[in-house]
C-alpha positions as CSV (number, residue, x, y, z in Angstrom):
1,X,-4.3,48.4,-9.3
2,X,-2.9,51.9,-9.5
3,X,-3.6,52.3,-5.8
4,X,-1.7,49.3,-4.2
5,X,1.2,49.8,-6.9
6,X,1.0,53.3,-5.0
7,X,0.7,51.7,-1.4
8,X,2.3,48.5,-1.4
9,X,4.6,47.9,-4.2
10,X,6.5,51.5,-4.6
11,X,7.9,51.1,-0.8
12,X,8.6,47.2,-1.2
13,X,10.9,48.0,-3.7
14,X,12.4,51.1,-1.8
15,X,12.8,48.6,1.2
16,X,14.6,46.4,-1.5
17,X,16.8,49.0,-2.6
18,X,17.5,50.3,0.9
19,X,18.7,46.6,1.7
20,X,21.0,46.6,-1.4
21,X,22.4,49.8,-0.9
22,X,23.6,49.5,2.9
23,X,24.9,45.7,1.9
24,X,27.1,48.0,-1.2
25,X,28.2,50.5,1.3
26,X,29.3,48.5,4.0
27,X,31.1,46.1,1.2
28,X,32.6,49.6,-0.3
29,X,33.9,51.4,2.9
30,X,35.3,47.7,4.5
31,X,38.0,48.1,2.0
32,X,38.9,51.4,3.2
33,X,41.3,50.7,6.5
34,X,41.3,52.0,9.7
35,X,43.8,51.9,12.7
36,X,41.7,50.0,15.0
37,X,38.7,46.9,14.8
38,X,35.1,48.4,15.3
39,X,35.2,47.0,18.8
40,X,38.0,48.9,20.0
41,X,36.7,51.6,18.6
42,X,33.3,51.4,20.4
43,X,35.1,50.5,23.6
44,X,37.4,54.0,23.8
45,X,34.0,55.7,22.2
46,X,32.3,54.3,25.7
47,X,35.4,54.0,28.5
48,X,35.7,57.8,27.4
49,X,32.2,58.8,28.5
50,X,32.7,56.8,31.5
51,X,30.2,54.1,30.3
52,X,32.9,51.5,31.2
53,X,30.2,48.5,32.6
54,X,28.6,48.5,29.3
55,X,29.8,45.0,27.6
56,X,31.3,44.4,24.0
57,X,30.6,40.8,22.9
58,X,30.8,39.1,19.2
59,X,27.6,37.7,17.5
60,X,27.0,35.4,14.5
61,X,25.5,37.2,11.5
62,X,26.0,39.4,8.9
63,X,25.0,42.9,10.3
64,X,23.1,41.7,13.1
65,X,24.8,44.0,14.9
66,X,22.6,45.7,17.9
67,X,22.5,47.0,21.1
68,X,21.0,45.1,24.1
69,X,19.5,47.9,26.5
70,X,18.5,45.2,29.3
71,X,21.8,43.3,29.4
72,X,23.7,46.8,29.1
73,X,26.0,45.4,25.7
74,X,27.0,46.2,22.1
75,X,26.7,43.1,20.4
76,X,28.9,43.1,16.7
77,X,29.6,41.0,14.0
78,X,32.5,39.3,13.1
79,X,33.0,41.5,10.2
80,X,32.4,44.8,13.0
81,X,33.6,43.4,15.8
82,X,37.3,42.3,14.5
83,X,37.1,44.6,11.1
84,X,39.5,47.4,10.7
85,X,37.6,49.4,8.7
86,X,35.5,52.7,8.1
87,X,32.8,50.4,7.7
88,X,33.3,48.5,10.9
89,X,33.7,51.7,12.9
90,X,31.0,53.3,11.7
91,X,28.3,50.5,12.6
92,X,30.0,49.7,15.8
93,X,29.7,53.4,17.2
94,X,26.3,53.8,15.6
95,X,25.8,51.2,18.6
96,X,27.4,52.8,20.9
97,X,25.5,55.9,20.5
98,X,22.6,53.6,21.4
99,X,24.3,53.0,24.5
100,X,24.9,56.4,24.8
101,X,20.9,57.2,24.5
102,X,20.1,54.7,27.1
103,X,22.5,56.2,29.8
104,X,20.9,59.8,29.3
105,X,17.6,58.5,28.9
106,X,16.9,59.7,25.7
107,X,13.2,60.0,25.3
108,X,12.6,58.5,21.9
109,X,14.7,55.6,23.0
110,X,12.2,55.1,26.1
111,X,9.1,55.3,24.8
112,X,10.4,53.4,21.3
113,X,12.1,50.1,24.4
114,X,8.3,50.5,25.9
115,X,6.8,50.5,22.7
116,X,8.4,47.2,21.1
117,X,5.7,44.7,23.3
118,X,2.9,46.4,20.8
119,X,4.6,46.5,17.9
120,X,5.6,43.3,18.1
121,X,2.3,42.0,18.7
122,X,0.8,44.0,16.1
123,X,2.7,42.9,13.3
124,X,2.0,39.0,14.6
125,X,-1.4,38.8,15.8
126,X,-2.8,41.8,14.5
127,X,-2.0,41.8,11.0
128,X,-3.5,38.4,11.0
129,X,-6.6,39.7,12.3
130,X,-7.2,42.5,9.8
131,X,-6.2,40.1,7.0
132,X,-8.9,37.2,8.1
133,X,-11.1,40.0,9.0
134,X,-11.3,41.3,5.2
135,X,-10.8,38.0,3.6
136,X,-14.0,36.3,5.9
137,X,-15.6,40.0,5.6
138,X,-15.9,40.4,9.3
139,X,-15.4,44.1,9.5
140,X,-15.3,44.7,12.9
141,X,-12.0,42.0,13.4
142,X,-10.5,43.7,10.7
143,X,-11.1,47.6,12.4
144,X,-9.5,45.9,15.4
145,X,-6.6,44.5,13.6
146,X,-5.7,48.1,12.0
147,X,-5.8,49.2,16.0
148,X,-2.9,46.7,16.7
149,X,-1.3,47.5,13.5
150,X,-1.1,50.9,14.3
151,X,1.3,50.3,17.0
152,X,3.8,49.0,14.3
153,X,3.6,52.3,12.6
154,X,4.0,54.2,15.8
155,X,7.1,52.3,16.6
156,X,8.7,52.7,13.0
157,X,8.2,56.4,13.5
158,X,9.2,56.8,17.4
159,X,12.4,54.8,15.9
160,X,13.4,57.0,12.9
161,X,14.9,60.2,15.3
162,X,16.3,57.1,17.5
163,X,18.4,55.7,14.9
164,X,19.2,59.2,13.0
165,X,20.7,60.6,16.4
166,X,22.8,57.5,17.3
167,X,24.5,57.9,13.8
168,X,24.7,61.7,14.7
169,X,26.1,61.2,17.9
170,X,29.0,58.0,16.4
171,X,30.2,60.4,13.8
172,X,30.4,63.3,16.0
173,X,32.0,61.2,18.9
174,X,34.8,59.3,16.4
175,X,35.9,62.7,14.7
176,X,36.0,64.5,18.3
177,X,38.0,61.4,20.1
178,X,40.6,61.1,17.5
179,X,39.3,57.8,16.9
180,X,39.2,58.9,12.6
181,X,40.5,61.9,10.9
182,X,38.1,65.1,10.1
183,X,38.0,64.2,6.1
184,X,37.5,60.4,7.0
185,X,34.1,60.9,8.0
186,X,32.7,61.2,5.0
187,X,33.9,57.2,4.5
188,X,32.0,56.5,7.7
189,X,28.7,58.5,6.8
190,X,28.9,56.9,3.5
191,X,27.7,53.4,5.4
192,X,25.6,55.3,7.9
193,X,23.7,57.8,5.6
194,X,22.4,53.8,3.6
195,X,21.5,52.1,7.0
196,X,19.5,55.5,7.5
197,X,17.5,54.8,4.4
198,X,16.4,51.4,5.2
199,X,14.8,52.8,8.5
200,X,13.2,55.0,6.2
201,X,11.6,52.8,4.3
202,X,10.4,50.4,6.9
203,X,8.7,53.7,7.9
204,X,7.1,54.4,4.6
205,X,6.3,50.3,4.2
206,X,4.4,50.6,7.4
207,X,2.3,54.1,7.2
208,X,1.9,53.0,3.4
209,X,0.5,49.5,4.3
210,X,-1.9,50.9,7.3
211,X,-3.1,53.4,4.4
212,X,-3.8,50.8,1.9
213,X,-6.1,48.5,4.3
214,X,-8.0,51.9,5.9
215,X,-8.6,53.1,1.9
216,X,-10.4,49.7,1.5
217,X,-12.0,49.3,5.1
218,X,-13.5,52.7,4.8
219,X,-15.5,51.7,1.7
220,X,-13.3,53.8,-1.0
221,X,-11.1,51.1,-3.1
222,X,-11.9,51.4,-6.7
């Protein structure tokens, strides 16, 4: 018991908090105005690095708010999209910064885009297999399943320096364009800095979860 309170339960309810705490954040720091909506702020961000075919288009959803690297757009919520906030700015150029990645070619950004096919089959398919494999006690199905899984863990990792540099890169870029003032940045990091945590633990949910069903698949659980 002391093992998958360890393994399993610890990082669910870091994942848990991580979901609260960027939900208070970005509640917090929308109160705080700003001189323009999160989607004019990405589109100077981008027209001023010459990135002007890359699209800005609303999306349903409460921060649902992602990049698209094949259709080349920054797709925001209505609260990011038309919000003139720190909040809103601060989510909308932690997009752009994606964008940014993807016109340099930003290697963890390739290999995490050519990683996603695994991962997502891994979580599906394969975590099914290592479950049915230890619950019917076929080992070998369950060995394979970890295999697939693994790919999951690979891509949480692959997608930690990802997301860390296109916050890097939003702050940096709004401060340097005039877009916010030097000692408003700390209202924008305030929102990125809990967004950062939940891609921390997704990390630590995954490595911890691949731990816990090697531990028993190895022959050590207790």
């Amino acid at each position: 018991m002391g093992l998958l309170i360890l393994l399993m339960i610890v990082p669910m309810g870091l994942g848990f908090y991580a979901q609260w705490k960027v939900k208070s954040s970005f509640a917090k720091m929308s109160k705080v105005p700003a001189r323009m909506s999160g989607a004019e702020a990405a589109r100077q961000m981008l027209d001023n690095a010459g990135m002007q075919s890359v699209g800005i288009e609303p999306i349903q959803g409460h921060l649902s708010d992602h990049y698209d690297p094949r259709a080349k757009v920054l797709r925001l919520s209505p609260d990011v999209y038309g919000g003139r906030s720190m909040a809103a700015l601060g989510v909308a150029c932690h997009e752009a910064g994606h964008a940014f990645q993807d016109a340099q070619n930003y290697a963890p950004l390739v290999i995490r885009n050519a990683a996603v096919p695994a991962a997502n089959f891994g979580s599906g398919i394969g975590m099914s297999m290592l479950f049915f494999g230890i619950m019917i006690g076929l080992t070998p199905l369950a060995w394979l399943g970890v295999i697939f899984f693994s790919a999951v863990v690979f891509f949480q990792i692959i997608n930690l320096p990802v997301e860390f540099d296109a916050s890097s890169r939003a702050r940096e870029e709004l401060v340097s364009q005039g877009l916010i003032a030097r000692d408003e940045e700390r209202y924008v990091a305030k929102v990125l800095n809990a967004a950062a945590l939940t891609y921390v633990a997704a990390t630590l949910q995954s490595v911890m979860t691949l731990a816990y069903y090697l531990f028993i698949l190895s022959g050590n659980r207790r």
